[in-house]
LUMLUMDREN-2810 file (N, C-alpha, C; in Angstrom, 1 decimal):
<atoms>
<atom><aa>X</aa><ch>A</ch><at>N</at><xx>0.8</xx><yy>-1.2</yy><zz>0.0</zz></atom>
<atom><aa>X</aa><ch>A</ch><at>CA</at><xx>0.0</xx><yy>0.0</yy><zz>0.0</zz></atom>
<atom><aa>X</aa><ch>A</ch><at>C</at><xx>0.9</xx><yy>1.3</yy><zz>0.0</zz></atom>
<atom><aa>X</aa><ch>A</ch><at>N</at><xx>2.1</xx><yy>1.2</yy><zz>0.7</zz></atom>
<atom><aa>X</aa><ch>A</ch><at>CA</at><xx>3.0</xx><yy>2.6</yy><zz>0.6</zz></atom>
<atom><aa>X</aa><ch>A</ch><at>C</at><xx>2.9</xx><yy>2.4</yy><zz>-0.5</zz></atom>
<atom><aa>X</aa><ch>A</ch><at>N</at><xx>3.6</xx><yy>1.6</yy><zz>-1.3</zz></atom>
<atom><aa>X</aa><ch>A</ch><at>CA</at><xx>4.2</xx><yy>1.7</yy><zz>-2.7</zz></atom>
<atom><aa>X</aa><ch>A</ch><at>C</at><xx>3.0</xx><yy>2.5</yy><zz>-3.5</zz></atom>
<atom><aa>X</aa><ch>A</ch><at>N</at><xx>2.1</xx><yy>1.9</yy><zz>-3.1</zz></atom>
<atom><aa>X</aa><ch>A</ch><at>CA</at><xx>0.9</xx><yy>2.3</yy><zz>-4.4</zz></atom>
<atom><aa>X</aa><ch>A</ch><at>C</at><xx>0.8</xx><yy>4.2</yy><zz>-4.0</zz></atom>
<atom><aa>X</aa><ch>A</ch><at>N</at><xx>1.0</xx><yy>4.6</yy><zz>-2.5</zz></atom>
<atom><aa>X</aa><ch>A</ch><at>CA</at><xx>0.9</xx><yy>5.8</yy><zz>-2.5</zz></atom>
<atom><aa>X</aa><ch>A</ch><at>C</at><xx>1.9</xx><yy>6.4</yy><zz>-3.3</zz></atom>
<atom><aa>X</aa><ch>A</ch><at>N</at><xx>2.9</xx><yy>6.3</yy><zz>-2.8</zz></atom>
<atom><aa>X</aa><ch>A</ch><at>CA</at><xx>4.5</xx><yy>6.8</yy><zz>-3.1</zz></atom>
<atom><aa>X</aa><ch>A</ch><at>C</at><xx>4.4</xx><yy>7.0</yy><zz>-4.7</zz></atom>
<atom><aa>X</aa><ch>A</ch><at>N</at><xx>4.4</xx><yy>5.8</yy><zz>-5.3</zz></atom>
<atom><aa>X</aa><ch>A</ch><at>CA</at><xx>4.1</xx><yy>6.4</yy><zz>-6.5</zz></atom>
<atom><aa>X</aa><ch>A</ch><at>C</at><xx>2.8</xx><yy>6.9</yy><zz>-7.1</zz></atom>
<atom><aa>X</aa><ch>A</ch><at>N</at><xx>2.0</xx><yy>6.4</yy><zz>-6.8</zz></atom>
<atom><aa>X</aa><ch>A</ch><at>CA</at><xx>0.7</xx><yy>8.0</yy><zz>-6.9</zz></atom>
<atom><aa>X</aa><ch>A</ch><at>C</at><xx>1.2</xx><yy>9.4</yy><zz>-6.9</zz></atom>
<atom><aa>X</aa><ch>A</ch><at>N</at><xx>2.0</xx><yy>9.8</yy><zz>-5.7</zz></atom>
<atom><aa>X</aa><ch>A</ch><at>CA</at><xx>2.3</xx><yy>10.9</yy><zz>-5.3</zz></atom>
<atom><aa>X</aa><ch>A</ch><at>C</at><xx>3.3</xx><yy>11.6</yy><zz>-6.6</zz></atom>
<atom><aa>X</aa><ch>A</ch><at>N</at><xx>4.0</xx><yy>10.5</yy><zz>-7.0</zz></atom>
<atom><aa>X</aa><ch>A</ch><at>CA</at><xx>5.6</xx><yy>11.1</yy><zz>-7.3</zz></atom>
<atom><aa>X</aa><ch>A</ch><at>C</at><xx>4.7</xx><yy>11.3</yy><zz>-9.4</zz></atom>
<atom><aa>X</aa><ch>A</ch><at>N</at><xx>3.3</xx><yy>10.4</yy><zz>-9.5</zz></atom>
<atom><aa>X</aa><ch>A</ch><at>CA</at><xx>2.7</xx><yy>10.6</yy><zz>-10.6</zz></atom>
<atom><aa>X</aa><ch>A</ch><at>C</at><xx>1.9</xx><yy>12.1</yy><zz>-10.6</zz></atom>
<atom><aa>X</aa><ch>A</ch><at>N</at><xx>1.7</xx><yy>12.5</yy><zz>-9.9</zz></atom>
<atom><aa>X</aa><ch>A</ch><at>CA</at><xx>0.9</xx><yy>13.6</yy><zz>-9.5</zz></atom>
<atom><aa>X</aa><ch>A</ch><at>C</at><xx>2.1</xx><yy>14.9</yy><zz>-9.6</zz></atom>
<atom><aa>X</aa><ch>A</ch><at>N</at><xx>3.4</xx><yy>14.6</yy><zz>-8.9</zz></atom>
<atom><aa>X</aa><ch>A</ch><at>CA</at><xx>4.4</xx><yy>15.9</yy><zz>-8.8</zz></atom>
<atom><aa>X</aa><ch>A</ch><at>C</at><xx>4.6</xx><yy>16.2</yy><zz>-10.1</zz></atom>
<atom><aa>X</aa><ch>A</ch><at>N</at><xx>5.0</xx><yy>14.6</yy><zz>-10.9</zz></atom>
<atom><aa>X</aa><ch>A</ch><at>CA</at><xx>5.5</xx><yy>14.8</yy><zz>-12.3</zz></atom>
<atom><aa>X</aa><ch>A</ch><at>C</at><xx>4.2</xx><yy>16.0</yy><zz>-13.4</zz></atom>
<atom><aa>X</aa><ch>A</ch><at>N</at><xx>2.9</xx><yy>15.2</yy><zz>-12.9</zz></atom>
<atom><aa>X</aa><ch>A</ch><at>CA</at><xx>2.1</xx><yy>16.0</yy><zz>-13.7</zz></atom>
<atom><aa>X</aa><ch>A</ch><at>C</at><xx>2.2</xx><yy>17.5</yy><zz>-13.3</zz></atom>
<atom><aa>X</aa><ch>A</ch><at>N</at><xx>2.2</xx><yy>17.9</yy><zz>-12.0</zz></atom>
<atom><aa>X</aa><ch>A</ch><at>CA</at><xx>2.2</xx><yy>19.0</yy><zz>-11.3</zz></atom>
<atom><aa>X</aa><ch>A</ch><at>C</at><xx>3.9</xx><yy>20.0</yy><zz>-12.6</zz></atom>
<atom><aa>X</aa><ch>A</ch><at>N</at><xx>5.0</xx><yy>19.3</yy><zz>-12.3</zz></atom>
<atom><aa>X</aa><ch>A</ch><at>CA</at><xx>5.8</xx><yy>20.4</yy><zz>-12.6</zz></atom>
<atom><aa>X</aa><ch>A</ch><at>C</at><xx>5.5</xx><yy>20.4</yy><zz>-14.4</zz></atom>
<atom><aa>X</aa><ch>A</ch><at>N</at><xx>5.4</xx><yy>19.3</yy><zz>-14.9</zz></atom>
<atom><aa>X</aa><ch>A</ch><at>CA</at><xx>5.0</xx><yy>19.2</yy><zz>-16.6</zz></atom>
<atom><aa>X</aa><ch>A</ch><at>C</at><xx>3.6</xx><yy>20.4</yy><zz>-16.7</zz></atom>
<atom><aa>X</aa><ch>A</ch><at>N</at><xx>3.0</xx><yy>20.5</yy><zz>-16.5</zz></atom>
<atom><aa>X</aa><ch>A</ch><at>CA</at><xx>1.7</xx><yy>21.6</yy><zz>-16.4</zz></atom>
<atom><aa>X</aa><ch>A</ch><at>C</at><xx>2.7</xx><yy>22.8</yy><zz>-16.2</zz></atom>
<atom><aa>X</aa><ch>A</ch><at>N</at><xx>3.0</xx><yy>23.3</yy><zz>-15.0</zz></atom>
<atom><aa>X</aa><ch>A</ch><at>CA</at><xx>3.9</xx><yy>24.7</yy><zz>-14.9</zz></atom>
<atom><aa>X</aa><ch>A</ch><at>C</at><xx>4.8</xx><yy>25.2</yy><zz>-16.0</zz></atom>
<atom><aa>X</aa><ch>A</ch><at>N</at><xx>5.2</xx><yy>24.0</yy><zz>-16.3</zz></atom>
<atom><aa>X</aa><ch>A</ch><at>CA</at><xx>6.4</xx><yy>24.1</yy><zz>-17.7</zz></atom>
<atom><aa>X</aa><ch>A</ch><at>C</at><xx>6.0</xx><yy>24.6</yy><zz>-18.9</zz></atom>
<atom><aa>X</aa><ch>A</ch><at>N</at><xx>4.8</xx><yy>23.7</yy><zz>-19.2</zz></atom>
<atom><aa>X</aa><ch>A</ch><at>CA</at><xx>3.6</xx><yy>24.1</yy><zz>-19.9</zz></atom>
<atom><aa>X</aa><ch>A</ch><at>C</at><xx>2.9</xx><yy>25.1</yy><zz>-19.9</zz></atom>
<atom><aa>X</aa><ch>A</ch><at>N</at><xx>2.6</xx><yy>25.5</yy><zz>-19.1</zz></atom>
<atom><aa>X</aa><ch>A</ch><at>CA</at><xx>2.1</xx><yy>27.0</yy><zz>-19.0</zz></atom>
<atom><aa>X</aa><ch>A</ch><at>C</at><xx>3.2</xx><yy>28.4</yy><zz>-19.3</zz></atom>
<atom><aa>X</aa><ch>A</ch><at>N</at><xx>3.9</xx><yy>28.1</yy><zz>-18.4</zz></atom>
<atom><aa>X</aa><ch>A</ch><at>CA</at><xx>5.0</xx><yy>29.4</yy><zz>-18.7</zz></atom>
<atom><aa>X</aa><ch>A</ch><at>C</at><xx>5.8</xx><yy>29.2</yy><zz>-19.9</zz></atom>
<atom><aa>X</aa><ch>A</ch><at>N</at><xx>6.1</xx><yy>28.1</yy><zz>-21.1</zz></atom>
<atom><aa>X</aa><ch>A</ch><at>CA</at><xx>6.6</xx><yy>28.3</yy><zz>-22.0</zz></atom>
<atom><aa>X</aa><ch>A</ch><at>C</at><xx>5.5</xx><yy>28.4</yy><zz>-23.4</zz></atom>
<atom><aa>X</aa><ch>A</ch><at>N</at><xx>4.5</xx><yy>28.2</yy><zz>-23.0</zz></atom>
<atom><aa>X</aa><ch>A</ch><at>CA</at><xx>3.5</xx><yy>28.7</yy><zz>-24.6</zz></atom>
<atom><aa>X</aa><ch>A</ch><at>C</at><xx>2.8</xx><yy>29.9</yy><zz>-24.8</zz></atom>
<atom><aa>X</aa><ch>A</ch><at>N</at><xx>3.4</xx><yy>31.1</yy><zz>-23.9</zz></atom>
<atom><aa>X</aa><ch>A</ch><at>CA</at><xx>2.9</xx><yy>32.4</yy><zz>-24.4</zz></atom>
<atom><aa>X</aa><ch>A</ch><at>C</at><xx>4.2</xx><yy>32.7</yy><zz>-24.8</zz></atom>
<atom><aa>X</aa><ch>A</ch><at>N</at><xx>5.6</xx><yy>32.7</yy><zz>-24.7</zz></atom>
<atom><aa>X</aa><ch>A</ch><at>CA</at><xx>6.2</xx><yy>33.5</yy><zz>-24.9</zz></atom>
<atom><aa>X</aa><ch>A</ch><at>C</at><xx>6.8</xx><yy>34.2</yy><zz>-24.0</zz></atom>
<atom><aa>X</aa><ch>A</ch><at>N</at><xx>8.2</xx><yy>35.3</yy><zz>-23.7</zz></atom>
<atom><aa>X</aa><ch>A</ch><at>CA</at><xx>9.0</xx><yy>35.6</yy><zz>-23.1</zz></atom>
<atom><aa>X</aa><ch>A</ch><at>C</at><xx>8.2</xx><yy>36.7</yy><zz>-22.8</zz></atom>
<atom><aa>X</aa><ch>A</ch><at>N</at><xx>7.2</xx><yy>37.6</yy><zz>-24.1</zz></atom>
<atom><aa>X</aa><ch>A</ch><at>CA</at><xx>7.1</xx><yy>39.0</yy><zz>-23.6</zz></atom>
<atom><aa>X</aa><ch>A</ch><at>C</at><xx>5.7</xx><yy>38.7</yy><zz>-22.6</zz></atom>
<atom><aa>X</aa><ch>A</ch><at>N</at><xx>5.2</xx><yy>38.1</yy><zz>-23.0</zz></atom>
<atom><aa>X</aa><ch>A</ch><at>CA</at><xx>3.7</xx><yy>37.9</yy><zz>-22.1</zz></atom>
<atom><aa>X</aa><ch>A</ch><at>C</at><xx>4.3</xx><yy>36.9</yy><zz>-20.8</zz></atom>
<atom><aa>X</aa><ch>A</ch><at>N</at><xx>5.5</xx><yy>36.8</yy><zz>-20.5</zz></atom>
<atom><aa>X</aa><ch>A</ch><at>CA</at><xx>6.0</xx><yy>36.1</yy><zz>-19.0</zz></atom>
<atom><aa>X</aa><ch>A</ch><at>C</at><xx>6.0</xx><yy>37.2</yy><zz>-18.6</zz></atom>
<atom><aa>X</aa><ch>A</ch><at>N</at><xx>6.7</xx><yy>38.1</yy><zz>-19.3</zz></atom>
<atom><aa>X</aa><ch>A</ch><at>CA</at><xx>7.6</xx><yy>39.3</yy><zz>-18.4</zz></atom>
<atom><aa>X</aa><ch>A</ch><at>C</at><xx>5.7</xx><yy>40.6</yy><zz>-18.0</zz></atom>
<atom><aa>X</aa><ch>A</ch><at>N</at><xx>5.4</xx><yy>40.4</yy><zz>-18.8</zz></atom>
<atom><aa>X</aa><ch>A</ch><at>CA</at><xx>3.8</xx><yy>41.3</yy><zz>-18.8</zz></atom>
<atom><aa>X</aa><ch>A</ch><at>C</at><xx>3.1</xx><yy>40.4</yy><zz>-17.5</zz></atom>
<atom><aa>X</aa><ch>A</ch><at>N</at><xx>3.0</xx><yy>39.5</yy><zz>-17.5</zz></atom>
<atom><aa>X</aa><ch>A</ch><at>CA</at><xx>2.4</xx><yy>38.6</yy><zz>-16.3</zz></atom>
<atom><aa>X</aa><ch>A</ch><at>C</at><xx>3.1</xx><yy>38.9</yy><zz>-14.9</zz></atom>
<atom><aa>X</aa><ch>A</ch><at>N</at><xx>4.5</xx><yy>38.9</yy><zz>-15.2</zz></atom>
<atom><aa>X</aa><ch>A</ch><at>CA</at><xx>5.3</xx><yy>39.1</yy><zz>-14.1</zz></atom>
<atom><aa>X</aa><ch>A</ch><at>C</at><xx>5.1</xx><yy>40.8</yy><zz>-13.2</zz></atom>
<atom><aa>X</aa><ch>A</ch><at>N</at><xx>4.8</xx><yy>41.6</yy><zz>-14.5</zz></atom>
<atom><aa>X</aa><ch>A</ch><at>CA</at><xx>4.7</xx><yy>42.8</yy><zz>-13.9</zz></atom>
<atom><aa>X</aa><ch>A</ch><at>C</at><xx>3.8</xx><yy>43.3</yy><zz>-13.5</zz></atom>
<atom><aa>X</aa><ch>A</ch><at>N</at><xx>2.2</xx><yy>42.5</yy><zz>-13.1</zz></atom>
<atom><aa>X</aa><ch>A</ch><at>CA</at><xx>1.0</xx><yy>43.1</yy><zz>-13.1</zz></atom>
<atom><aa>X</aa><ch>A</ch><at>C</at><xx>1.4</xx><yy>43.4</yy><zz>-11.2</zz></atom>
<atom><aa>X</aa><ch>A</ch><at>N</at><xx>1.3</xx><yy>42.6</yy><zz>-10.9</zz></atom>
<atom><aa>X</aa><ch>A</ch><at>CA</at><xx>1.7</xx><yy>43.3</yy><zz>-9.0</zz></atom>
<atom><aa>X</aa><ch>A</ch><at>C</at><xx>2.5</xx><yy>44.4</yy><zz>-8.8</zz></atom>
<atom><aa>X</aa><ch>A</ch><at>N</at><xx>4.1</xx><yy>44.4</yy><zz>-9.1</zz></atom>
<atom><aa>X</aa><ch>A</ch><at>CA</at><xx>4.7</xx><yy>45.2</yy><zz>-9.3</zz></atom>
<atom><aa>X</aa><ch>A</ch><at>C</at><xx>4.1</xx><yy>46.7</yy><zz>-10.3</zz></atom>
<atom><aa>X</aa><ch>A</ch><at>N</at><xx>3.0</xx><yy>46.6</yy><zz>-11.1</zz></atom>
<atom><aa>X</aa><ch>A</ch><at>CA</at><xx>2.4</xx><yy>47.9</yy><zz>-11.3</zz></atom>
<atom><aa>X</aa><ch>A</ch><at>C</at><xx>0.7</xx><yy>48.2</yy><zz>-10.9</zz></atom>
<atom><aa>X</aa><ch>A</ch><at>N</at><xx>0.6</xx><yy>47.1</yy><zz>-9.6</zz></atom>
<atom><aa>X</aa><ch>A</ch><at>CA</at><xx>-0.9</xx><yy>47.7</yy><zz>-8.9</zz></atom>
<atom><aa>X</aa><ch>A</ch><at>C</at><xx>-0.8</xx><yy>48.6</yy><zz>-8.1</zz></atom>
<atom><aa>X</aa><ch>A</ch><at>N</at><xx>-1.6</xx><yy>49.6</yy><zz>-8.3</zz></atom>
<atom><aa>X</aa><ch>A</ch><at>CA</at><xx>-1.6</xx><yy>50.5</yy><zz>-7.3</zz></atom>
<atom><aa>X</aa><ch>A</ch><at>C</at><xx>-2.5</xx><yy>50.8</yy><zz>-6.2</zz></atom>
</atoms>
């Protein structure tokens, strides 16, 4: 039963960091750095 968690878990992280990856590389560098700046220009 660990085993079945353990790897559950370590299927889940993989999907978890693959998605992030995924997201911040398919708009592009200028719309990271536009995303990055929306806090930094709230007023």
């Amino acid at each position: 039963m660990t085993l079945f968690l353990f790897v559950g878990d370590m299927l889940v992280m993989f999907f978890m960091a693959v998605l992030v990856i995924w997201v911040t590389t398919r708009d592009g560098k200028e719309a990271a750095e536009h995303h990055a700046r929306i806090p930094l220009e709230d007023e």
